[in-house]
C-alpha positions in Angstrom: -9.6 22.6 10.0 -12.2 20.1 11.5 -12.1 16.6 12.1 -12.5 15.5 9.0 -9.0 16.6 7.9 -7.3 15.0 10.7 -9.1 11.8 9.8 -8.1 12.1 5.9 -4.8 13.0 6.7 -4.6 9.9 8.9 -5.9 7.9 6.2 -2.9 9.3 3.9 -0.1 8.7 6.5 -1.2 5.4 6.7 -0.7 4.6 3.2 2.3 6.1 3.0 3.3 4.0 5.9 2.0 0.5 4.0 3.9 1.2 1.0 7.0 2.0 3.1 6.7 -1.3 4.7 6.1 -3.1 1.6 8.7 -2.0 -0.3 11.1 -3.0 2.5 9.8 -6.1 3.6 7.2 -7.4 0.5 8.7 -10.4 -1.2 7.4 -13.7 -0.7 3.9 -14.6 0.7 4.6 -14.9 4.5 6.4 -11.5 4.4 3.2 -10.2 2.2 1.0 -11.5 4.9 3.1 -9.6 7.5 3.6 -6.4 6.0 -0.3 -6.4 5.8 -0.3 -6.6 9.4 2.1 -4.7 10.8 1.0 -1.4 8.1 -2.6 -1.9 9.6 -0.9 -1.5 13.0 1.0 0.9 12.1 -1.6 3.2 10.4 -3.6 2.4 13.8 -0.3 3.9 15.8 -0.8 6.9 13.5 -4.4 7.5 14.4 -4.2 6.9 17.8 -1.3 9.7 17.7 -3.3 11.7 15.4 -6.7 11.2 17.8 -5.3 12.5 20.6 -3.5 15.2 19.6 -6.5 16.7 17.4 -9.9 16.2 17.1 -11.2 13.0 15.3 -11.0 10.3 18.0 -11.9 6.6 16.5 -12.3 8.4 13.1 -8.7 8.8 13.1 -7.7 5.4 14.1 -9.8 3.6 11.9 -8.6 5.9 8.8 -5.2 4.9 9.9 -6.0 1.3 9.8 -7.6 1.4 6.5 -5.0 3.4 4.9 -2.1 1.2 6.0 -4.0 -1.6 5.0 -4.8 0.1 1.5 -1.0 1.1 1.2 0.5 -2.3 1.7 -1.8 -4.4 0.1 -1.5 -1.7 -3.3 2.3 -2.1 -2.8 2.5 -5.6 -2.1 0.9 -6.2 -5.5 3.5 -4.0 -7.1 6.6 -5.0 -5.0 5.6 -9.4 -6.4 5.2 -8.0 -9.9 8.8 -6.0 -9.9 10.3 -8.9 -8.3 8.7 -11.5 -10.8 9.3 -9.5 -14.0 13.1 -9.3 -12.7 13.5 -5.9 -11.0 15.8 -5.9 -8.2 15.0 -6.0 -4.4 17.2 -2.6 -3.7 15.6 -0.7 -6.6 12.3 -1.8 -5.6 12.3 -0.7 -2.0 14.0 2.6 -2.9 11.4 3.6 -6.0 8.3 2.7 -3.5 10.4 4.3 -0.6 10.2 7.9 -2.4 6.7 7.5 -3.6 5.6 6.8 0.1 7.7 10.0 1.1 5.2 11.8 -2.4 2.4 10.2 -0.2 3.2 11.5 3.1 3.5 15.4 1.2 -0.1 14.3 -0.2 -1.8 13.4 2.7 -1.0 16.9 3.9 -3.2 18.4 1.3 -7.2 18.7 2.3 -9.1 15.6 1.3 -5.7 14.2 -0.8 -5.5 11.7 2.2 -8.7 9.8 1.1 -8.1 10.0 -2.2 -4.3 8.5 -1.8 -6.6 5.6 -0.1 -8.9 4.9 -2.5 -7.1 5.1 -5.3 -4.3 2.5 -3.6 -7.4 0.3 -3.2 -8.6 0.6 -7.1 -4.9 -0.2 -7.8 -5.4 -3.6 -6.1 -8.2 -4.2 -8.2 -6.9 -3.5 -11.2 -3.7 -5.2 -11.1 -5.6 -8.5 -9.9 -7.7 -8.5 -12.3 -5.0 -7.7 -15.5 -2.9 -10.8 -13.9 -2.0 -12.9 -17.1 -3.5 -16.2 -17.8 -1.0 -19.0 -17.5 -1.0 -21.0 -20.4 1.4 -23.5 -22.2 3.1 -21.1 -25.1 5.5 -22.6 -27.4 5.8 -25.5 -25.1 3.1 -27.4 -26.7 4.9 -26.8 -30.3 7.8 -28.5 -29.3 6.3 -32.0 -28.9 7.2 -34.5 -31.3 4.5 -36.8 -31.6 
């Protein structure tokens, strides 16, 4: 395998990593914010482990980085929705715990680990831009005027 594997497969692990992290730590804003970091850190430990042990070098590292970043900020978008529609903080972490353990099988596969990346990106796309409207409802029928 070349170095472009190494370098997908990094990208891959370091989605898996972000959606880990968010579905453990993703709740309010400041812990958004910090997941966000610490999976970009951590995809950028994975690529510096992956860098030196096979061929790839800053490739690897800055796959990592992106698909950490990618991971959490796809997650973190899910993880605020569950918890706003009223799913529970347990259930949430453990559904998004075994779909970044499917991510980590993925990223094994040739090429999968870019596509695991991208496709967590298009995710944040989409769900920010099917947010719902806020608007008053029934409220404003329940004025008597």
């Amino acid at each position: 395998m070349g170095s472009w594997y190494w370098i997908g497969v990094s990208a891959g692990l370091g989605a898996a990593v972000g959606v880990l992290l968010a579905g453990a730590f993703g709740g309010g804003r400041g812990a958004r914010i910090a997941v966000i970091l610490l999976a970009g850190a951590a995809g950028a430990g994975i690529g510096f482990a992956i860098g030196n042990w096979q061929s790839g070098s800053w490739g690897d590292r800055a796959a990592g980085i992106v698909g950490g970043l990618a991971g959490a900020l796809g997650a973190t978008q899910t993880v605020s929705g569950a918890l706003r529609r009223g799913g529970t903080r347990v259930a949430t972490a453990a559904l998004l715990a075994g779909a970044a353990l499917v991510l980590a099988a993925l990223a094994w596969i040739p090429a999968a680990g870019y596509v695991i990346a991208l496709a967590l990106l298009a995710l944040v796309l989409m769900l920010r831009r099917s947010r719902p409207e806020r608007y008053a409802g029934l409220r404003t029928l329940a004025r008597d005027e």
